[in-house]
FIROPA-901637 format. One record per atom (N, C-alpha, C): x, y, z. Coordinates in steps of 0.2 Angstrom, whole numbers, padded with zeros to 4 digits, always signed. Example, Ala and Ser with C-alpha at 12.3 -4.5 7.8 and 13.67 -1.06 7.14 Angstrom:
<sites>
+0066-0028+0039+0062-0022+0039+0066-0016+0039+0064-0011+0035+0068-0005+0036+0064+0000+0039
</sites>
This chain:
<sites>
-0143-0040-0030-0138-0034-0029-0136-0033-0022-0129-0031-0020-0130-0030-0012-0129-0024-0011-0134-0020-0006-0135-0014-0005-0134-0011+0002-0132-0018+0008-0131-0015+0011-0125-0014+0013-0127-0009+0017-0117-0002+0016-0111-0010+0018-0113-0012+0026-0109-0015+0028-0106-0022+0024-0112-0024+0023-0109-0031+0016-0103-0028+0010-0106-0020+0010-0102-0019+0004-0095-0018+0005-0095-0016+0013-0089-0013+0016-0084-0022+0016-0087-0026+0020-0084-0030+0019-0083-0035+0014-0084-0033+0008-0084-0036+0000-0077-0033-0004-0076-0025-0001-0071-0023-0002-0064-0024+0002-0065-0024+0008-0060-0026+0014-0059-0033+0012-0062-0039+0009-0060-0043+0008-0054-0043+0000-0060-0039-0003-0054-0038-0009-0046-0034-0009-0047-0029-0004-0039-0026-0001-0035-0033+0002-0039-0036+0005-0035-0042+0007-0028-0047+0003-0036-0049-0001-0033-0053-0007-0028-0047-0013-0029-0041-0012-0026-0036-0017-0017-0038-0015-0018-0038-0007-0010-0037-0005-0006-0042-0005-0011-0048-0004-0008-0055-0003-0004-0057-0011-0009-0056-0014-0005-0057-0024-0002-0050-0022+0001-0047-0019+0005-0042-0021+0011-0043-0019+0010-0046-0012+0019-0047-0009+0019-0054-0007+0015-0060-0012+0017-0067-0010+0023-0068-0015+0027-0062-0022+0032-0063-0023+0039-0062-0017+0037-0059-0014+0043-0058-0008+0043-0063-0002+0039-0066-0004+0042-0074+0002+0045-0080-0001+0044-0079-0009+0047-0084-0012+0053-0081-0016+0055-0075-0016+0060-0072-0019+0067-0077-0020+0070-0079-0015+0075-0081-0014+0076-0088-0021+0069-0092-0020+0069-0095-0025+0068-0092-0033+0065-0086-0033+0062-0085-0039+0071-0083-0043+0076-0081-0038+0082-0079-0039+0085-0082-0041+0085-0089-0039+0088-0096-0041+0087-0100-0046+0081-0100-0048+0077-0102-0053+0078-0097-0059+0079-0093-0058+0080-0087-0065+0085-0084-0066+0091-0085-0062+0098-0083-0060+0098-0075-0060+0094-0072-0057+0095-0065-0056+0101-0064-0053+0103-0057-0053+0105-0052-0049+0101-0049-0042+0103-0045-0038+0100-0043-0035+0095-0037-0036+0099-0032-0040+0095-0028-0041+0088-0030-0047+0090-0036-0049+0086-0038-0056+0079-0040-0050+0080-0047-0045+0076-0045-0041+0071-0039-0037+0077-0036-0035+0072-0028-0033+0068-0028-0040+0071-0028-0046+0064-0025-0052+0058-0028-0052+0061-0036-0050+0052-0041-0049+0048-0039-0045+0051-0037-0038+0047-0035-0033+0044-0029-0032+0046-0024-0037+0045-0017-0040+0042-0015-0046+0040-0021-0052+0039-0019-0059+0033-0018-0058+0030-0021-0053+0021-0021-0055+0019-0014-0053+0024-0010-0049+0021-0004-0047+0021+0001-0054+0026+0000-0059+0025+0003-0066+0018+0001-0069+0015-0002-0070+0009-0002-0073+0005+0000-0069+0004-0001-0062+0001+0001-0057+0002+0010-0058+0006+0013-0057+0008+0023-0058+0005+0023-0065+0008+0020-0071+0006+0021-0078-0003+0021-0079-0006+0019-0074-0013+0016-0077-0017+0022-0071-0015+0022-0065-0018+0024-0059-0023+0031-0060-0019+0035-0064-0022+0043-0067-0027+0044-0070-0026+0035-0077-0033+0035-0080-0039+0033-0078-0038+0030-0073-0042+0027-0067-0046+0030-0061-0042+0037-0062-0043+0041-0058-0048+0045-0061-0046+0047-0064-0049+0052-0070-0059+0050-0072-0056+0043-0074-0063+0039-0075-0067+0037-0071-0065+0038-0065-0069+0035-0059-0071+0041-0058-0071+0049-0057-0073+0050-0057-0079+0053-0060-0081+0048-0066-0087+0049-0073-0088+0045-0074-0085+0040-0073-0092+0033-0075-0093+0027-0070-0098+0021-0069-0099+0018-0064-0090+0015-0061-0090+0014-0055-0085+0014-0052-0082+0005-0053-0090+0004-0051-0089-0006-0048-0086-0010-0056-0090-0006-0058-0086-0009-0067-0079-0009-0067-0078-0005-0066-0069-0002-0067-0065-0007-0063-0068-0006-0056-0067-0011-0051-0065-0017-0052-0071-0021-0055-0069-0029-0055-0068-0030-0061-0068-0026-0065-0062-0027-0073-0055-0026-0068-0051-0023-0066-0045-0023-0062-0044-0031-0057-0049-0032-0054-0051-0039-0048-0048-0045-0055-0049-0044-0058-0049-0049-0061-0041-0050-0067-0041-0042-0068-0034-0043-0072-0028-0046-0066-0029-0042-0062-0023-0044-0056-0023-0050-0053-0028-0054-0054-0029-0060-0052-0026-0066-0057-0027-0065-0064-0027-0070-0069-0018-0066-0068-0016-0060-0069-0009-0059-0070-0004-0062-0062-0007-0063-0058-0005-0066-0055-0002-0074-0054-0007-0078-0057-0006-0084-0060-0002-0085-0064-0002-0081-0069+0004-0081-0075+0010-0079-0072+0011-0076-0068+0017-0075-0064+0023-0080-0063+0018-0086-0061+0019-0095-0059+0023-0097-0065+0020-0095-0071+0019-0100-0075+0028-0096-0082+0029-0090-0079+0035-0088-0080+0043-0092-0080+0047-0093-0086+0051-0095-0087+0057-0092-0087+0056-0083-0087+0064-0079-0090+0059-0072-0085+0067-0071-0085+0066-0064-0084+0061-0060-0085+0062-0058-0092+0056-0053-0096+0050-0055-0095+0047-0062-0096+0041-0065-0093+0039-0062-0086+0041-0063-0083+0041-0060-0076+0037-0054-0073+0044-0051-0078+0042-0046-0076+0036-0041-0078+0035-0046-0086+0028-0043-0090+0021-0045-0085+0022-0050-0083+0013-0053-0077+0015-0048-0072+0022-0047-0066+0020-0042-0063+0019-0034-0064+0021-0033-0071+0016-0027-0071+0010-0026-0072+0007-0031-0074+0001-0031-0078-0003-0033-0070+0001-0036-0064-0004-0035-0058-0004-0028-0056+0001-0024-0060+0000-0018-0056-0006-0014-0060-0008-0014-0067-0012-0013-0069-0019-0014-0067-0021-0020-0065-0027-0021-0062-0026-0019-0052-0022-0018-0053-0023-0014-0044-0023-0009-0044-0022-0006-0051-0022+0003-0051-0030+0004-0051-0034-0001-0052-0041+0002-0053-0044+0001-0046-0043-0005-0044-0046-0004-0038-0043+0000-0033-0038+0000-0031-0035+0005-0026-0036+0011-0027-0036+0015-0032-0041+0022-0035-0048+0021-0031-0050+0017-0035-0056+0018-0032-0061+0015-0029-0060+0010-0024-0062+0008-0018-0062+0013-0014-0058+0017-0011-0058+0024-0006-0066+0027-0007-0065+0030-0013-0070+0033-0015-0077+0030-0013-0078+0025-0013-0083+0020-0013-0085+0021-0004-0079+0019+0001-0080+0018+0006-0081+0024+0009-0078+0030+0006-0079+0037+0011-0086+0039+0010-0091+0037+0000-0097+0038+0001-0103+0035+0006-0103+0029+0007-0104+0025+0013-0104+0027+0021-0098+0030+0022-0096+0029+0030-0102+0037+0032-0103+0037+0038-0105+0043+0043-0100+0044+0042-0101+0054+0042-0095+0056+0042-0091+0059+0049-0095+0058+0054-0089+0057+0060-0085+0051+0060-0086+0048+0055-0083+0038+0055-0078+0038+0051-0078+0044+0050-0074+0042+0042-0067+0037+0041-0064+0042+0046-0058+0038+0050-0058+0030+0051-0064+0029+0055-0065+0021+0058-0065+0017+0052-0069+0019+0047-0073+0014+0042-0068+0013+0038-0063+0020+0036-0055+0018+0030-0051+0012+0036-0051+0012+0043-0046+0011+0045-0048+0002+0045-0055+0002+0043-0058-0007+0042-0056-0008+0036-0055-0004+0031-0054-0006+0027-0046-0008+0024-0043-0002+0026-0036-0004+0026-0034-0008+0031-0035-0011+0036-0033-0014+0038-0031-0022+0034-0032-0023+0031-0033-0026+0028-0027-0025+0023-0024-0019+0025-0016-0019+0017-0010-0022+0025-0011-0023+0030-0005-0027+0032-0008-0035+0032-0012-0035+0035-0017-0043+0035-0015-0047+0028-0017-0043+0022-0016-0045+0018-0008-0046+0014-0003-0041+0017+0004-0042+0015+0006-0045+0019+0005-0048+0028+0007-0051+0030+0005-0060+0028-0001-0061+0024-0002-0067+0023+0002-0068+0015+0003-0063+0013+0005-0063+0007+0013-0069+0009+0015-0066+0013+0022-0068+0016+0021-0076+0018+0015-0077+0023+0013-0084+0026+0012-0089+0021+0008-0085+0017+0004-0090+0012+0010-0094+0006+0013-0087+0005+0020-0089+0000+0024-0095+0001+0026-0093+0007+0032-0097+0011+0028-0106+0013+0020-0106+0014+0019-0113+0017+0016-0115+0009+0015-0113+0005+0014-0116-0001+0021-0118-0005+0026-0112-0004+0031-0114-0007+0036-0120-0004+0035-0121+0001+0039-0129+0006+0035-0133+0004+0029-0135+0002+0027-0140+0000+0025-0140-0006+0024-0135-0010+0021-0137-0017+0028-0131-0022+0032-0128-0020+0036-0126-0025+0032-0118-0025+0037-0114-0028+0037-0106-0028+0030-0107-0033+0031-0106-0040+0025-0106-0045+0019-0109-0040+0018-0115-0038+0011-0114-0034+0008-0111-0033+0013-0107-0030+0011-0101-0022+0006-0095-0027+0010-0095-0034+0008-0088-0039+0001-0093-0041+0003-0097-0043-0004-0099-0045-0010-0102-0041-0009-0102-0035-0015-0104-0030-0017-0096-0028-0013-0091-0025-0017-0086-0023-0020-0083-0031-0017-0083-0037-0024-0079-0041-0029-0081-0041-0032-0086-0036-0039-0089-0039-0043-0085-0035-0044-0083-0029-0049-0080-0024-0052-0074-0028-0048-0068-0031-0047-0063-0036-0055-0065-0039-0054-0070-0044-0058-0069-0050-0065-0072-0044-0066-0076-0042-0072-0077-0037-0074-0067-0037-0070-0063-0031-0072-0060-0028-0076-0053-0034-0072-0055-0040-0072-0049-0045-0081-0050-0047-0084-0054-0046-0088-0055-0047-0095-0051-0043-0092-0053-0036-0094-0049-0031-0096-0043-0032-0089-0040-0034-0089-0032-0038-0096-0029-0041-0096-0034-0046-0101-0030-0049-0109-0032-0049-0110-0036-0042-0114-0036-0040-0117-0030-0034-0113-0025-0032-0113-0019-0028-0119-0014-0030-0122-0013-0027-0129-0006-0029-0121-0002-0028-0119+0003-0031-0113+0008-0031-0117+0015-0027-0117+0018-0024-0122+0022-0017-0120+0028-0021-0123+0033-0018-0123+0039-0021-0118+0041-0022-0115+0047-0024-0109+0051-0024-0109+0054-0017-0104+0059-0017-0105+0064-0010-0107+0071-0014-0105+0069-0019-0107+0077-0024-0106+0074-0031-0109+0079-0037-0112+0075-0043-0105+0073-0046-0105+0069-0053-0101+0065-0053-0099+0072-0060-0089+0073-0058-0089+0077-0064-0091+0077-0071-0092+0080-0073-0096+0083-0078-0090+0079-0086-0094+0077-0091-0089+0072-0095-0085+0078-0099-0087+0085-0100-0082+0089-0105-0073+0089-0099-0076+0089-0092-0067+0092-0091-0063+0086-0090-0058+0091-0091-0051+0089-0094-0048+0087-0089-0046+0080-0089-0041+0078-0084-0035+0083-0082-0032+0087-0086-0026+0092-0086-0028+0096-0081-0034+0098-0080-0035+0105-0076-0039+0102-0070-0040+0096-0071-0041+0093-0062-0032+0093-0056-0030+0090-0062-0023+0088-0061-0020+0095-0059-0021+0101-0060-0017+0107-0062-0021+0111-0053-0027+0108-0053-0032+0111-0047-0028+0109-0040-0027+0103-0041-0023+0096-0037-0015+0099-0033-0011+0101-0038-0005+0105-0039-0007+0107-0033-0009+0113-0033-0012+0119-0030-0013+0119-0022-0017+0116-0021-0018+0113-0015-0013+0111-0009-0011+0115-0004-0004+0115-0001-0004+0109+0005-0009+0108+0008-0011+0103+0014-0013+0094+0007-0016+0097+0004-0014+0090-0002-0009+0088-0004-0004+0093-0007+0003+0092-0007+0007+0089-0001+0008+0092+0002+0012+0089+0011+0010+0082+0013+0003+0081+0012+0000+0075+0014+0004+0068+0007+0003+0071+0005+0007+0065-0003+0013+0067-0001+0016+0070-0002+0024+0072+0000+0026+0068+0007+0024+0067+0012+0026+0062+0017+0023+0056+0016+0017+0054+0012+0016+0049+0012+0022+0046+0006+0025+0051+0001+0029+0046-0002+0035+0043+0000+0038+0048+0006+0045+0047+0009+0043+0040+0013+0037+0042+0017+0035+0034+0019+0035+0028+0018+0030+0030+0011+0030+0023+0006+0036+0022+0004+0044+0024+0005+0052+0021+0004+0052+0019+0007+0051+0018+0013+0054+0014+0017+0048+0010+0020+0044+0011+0018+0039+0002+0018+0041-0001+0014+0040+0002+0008+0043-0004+0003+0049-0007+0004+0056-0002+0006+0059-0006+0006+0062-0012+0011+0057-0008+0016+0055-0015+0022+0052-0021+0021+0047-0021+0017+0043-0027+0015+0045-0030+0008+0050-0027+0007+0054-0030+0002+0059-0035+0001+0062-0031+0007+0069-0034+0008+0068-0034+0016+0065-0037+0019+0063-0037+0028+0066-0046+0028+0062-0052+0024+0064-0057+0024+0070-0058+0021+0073-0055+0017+0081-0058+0015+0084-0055+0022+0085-0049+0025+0089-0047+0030+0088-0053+0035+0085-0056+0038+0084-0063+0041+0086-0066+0038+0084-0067+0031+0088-0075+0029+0095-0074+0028+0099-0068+0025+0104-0066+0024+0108-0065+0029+0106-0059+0032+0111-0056+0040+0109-0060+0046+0104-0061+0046+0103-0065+0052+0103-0073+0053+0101-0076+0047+0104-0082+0045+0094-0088+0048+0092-0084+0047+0085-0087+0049+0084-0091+0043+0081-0098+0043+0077-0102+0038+0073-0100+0035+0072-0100+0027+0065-0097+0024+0061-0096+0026+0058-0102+0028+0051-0104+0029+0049-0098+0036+0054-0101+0042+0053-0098+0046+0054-0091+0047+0059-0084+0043+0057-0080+0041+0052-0076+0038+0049-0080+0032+0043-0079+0031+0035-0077+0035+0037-0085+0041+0030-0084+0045+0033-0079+0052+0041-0078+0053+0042-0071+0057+0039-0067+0054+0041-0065+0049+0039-0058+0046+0031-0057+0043+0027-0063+0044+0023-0061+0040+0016-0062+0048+0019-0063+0052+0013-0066+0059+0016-0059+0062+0023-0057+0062+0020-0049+0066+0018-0044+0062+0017-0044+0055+0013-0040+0052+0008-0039+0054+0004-0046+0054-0003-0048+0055-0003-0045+0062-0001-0045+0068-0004-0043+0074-0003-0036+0076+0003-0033+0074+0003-0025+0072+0000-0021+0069-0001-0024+0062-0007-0021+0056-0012-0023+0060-0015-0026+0063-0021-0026+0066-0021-0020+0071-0017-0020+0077-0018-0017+0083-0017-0010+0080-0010-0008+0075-0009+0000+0076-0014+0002+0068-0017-0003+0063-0024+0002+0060-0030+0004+0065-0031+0000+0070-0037+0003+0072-0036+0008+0077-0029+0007+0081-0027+0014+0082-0028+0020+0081-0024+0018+0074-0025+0026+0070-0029+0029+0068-0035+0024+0066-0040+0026+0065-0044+0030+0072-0046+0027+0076-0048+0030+0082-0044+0036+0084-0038+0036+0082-0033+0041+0083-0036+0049+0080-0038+0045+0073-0038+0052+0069-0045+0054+0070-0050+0052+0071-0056+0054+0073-0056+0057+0080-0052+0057+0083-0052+0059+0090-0048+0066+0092-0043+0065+0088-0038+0070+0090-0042+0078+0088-0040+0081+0095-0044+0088+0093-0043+0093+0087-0047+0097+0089-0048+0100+0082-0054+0098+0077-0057+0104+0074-0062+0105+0070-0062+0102+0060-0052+0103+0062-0051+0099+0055-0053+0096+0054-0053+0090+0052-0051+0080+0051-0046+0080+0048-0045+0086+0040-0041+0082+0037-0034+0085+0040-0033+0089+0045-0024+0092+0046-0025+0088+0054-0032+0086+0056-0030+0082+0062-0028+0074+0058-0030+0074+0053-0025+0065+0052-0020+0067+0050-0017+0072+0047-0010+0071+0045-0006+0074+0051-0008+0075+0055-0004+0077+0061-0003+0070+0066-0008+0066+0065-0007+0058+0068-0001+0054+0064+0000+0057+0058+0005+0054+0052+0012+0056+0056+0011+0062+0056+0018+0065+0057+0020+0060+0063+0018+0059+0068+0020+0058+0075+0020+0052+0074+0018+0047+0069+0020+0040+0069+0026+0039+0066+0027+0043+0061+0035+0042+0058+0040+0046+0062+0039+0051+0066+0044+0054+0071+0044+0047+0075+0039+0046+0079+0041+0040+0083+0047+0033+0080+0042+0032+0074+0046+0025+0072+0050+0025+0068+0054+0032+0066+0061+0033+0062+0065+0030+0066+0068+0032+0074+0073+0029+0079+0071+0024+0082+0068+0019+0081+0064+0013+0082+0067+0008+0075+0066+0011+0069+0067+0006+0062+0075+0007+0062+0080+0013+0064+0088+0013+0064+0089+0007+0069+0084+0008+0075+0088+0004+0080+0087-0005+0077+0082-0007+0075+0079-0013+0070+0087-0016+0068+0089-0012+0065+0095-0012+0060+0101-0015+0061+0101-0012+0067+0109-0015+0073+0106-0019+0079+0101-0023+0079+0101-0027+0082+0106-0035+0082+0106-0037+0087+0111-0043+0089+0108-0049+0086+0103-0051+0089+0098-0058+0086+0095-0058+0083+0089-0063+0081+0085-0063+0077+0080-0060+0081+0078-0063+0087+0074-0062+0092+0073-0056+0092+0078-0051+0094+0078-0043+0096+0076-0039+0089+0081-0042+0083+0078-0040+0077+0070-0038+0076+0066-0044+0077+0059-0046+0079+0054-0043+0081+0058-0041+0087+0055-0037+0093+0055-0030+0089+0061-0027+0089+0060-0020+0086+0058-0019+0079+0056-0022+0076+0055-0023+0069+0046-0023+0072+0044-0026+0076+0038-0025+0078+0036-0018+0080+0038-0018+0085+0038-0008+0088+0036-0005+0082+0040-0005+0079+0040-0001+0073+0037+0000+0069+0033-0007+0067+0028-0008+0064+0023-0005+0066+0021-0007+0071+0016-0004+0077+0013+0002+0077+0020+0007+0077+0019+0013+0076+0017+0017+0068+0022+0013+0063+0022+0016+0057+0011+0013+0054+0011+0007+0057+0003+0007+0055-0003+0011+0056-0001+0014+0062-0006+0019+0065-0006+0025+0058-0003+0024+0056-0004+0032+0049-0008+0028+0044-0011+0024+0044-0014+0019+0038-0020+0022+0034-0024+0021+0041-0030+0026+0038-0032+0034+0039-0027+0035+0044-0025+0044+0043-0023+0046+0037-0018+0044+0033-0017+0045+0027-0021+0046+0021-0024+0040+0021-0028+0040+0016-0034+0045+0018-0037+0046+0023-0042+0050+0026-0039+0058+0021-0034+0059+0025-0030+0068+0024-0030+0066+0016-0030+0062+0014-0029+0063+0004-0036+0065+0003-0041+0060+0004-0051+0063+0004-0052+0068+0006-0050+0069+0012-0054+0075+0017-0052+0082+0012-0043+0081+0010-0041+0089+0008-0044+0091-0002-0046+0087-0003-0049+0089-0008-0058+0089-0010-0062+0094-0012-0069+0092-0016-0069+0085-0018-0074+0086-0016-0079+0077-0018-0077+0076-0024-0076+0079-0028-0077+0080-0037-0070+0078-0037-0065+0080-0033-0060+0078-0036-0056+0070-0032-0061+0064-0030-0058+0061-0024-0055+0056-0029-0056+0053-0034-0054+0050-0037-0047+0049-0042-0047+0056-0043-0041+0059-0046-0038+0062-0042-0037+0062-0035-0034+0062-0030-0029+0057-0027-0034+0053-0029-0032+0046-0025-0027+0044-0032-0030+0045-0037-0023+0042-0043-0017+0045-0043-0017+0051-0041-0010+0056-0040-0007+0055-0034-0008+0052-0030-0006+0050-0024-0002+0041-0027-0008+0038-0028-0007+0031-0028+0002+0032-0034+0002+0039-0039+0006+0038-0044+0013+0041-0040+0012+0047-0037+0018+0050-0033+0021+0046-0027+0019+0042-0024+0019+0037-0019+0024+0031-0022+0021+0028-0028+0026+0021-0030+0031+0025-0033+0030+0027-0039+0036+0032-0043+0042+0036-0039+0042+0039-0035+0045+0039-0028+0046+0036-0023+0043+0032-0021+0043+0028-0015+0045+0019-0017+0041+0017-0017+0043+0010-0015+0042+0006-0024+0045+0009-0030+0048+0008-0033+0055+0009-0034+0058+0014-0032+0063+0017-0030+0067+0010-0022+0063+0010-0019+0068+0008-0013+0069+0002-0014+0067-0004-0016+0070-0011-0017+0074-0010-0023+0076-0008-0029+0081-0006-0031+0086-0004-0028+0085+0002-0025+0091+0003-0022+0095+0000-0017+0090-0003-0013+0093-0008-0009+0096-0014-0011+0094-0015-0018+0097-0024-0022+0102-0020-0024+0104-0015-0027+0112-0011-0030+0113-0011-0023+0113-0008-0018+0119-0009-0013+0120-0014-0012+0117-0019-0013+0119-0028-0009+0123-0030-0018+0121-0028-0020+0126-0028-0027+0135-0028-0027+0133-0020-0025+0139-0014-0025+0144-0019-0021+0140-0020-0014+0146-0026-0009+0146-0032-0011+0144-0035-0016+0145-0041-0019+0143-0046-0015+0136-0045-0011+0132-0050-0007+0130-0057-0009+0130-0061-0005+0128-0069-0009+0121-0068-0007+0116-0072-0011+0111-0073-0009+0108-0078-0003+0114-0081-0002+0114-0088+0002+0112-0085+0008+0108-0091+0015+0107-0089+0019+0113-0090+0026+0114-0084+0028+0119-0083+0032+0126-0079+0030+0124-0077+0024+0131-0074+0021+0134-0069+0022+0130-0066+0026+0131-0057+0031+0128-0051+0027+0125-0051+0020+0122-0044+0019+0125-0039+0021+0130-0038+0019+0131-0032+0022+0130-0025+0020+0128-0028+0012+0127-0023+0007+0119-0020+0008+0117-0026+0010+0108-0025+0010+0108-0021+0017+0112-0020+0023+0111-0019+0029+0114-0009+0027+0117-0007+0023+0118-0001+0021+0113+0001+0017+0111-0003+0012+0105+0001+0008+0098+0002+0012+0098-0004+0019+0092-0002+0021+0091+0004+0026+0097+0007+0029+0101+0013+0032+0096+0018+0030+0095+0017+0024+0091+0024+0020+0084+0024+0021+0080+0019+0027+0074+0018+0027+0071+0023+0034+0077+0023+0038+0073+0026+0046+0074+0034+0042+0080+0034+0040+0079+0042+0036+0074+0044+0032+0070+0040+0027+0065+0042+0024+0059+0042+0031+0060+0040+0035+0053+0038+0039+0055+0047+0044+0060+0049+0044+0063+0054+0047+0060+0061+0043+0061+0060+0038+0058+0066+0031+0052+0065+0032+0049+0059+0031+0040+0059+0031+0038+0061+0036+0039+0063+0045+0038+0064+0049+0038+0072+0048+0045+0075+0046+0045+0082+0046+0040+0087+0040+0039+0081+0034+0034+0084+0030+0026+0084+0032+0024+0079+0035+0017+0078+0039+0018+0085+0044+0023+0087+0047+0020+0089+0054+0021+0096+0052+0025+0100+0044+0024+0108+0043+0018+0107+0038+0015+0100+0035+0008+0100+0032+0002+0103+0037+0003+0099+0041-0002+0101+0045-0003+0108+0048+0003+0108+0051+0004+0117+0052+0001+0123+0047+0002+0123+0041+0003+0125+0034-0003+0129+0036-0005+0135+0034-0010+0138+0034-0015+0138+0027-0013+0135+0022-0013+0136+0015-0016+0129+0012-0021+0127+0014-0024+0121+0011-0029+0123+0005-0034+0118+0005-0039+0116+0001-0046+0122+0003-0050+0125-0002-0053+0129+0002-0059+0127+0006-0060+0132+0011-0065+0128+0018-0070+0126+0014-0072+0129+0009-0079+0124+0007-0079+0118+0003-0072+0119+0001-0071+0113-0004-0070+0108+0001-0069+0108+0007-0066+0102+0013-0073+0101+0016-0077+0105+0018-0083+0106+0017-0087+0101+0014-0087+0103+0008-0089+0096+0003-0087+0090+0002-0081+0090+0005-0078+0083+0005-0080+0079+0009-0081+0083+0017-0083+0079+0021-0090+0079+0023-0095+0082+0019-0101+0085+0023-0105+0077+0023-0111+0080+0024-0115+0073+0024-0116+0068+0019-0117+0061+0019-0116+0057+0014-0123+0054+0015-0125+0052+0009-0132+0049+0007-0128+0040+0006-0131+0037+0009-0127+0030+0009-0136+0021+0009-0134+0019+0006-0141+0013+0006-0136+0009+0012-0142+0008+0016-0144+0003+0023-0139-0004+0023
</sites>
């Protein structure tokens, strides 16, 4: 069994990794998977967005059950569906095939993304809280940006389907892993099996600083997604970059951004004054997205590829720093009892609104102008739909920063219990 905290930390952190990488190695081979399958644009946006449907559809029940029954089970049943569904991805002929394997990775990512958090917050000191989410998500850029790397250098030498069928394989190793975990105490007992999902959900409602915090993080999530969606076509497309070498652009500045601005953040929100935590990380939210709304506009209308690059980085840099703030202000503003079922109303409001929504809408705008998929053809369709990305980063800012303010949260005991002391194995 492994029971100490830090093995445990880094068995998870490994598996966000791998979580993200099978998440967005569809989007470094896109161009191909269009051509192969003779999509539309918008048909594309669905591939790169279908898995979030099974992903919001499953997340609730995950939430619900995680928090009543053993966690690490739920866990690497998920490690492993999203793993095998990722491989079958590869092995896709038609559209509808497709689009069945990528929902079915959104399925098993709903259990774990639910409930690893929970796992990690019972483990961390809780002056650390901050610190220890932000090792852990670190690992949601590292892994999207490999996602990108890995895609692009498998798919030039060994063809798109490789790429789907080599990164499933790390998954089913790690899920193993999973259920070898001593699963550490709770922070408070584990709900009670008579209640009702409905009246968690109805408690959750309620909750005005919980609300706000999910409400900015969903405007967020549109415009991540539809940056990480469609970041590499706007290089292959408008700026006329080479696949390959878009791919390792966009996926090598992810990697040193995602790195530099989570541990930022993190450090950020444990520091910034105040007795809160949870309205001190969502006030580090706010300020990241005010900063990097006029930073991702200016992205947009850049001349080069180079400049492109550059301020696509900035941006980065900043929008990262809310990583592990976010996630912190979703645990901190509710009781222990309800972390689970927090994190699935979140994971569900966030895709369902957020970055389900934006790669669609940006494949119907490159539609609407009759865009070619060819590289160099001018996007011009794709460069108005993505227009609508600094705006949502412009609303997420302004909802973060009257959250925080808000005098009407979760109640002081219940935030109390969320963050108080954690019994944790060595």
């Amino acid at each position: 069994m492994i029971r100490n905290r830090y093995a445990i930390l880094a068995l998870l952190t490994a598996l966000n990794l791998v979580n993200y990488l099978d998440r967005y190695v569809v989007n470094a081979v896109a161009p191909k998977i269009q051509l192969a399958l003779s999509l539309s644009n918008a048909q594309l946006g669905a591939v790169k967005g279908v898995f979030m449907v099974g992903y919001v559809l499953t997340s609730p029940l995950f939430g619900w059950l995680g928090d009543r029954k053993p966690r690490k089970l739920l866990i690497a049943a998920g490690v492993a569906a999203w793993s095998l569904a990722t491989a079958a991805s590869g092995l896709a002929g038609t559209l509808g095939l497709m689009l069945i394997a990528r929902a079915m990775v959104g399925v098993g990512e709903a259990s774990y993304a639910t409930l690893s958090p929970t796992i990690i917050d019972d483990l961390s000191p809780p002056a650390r809280k901050n610190r220890w989410l932000a090792i852990f998500f670190v690992a949601t850029p590292i892994g999207s940006a490999l996602g990108f790397l890995f895609g692009g250098v498998v798919d030039e030498h060994w063809g798109w389907r490789a790429a789907f069928l080599l990164a499933g394989g790390p998954g089913v190793v790690l899920a193993i892993g999973a259920l070898l975990i001593a699963e550490p105490p709770r922070a408070a007992p584990a709900v009670a099996r008579s209640g009702g999902a409905a009246s968690v959900y109805r408690e959750l409602a309620k909750n005005r600083l919980f609300a706000f915090a999910v409400a900015g993080y969903v405007a967020q999530t549109f415009a991540l997604g539809g940056f990480a969606n469609w970041g590499v076509e706007f290089l292959y497309r408008r700026m006329g970059m080479d696949l390959t070498r878009a791919d390792l652009a966009f996926g090598g500045v992810t990697v040193v951004t995602g790195l530099a601005g989570t541990a930022l953040g993190g450090w950020l929100a444990d520091k910034w004054p105040g007795d809160d935590r949870a309205r001190a990380a969502v006030m580090v939210c706010a300020w990241s997205s005010i900063v990097a709304a006029p930073i991702a506009l200016a992205a947009l209308f850049m001349p080069t590829q180079a400049t492109f690059i550059a301020a696509l980085g900035a941006c980065q840099l900043v929008i990262f720093t809310s990583v592990a703030p976010t996630n912190a202000a979703v645990l901190l503003s509710v009781p222990a009892t309800q972390r689970a079922s927090a994190m699935a109303v979140t994971i569900l409001a966030i895709h369902v609104l957020g970055d389900i929504l934006s790669p669609v809408v940006i494949g119907a705008s490159a539609d609407l102008f009759h865009d070619s998929p060819l590289r160099g053809s001018g996007g011009t369709g794709l460069l108005v739909g993505m227009t609508t990305l600094p705006l949502a980063l412009a609303i997420s800012g302004v909802l973060w920063w009257y959250g925080a303010r808000t005098r009407a949260g979760a109640p002081a005991a219940a935030l109390a219990e969320a963050s108080g002391p954690v019994q944790s194995p060595r």
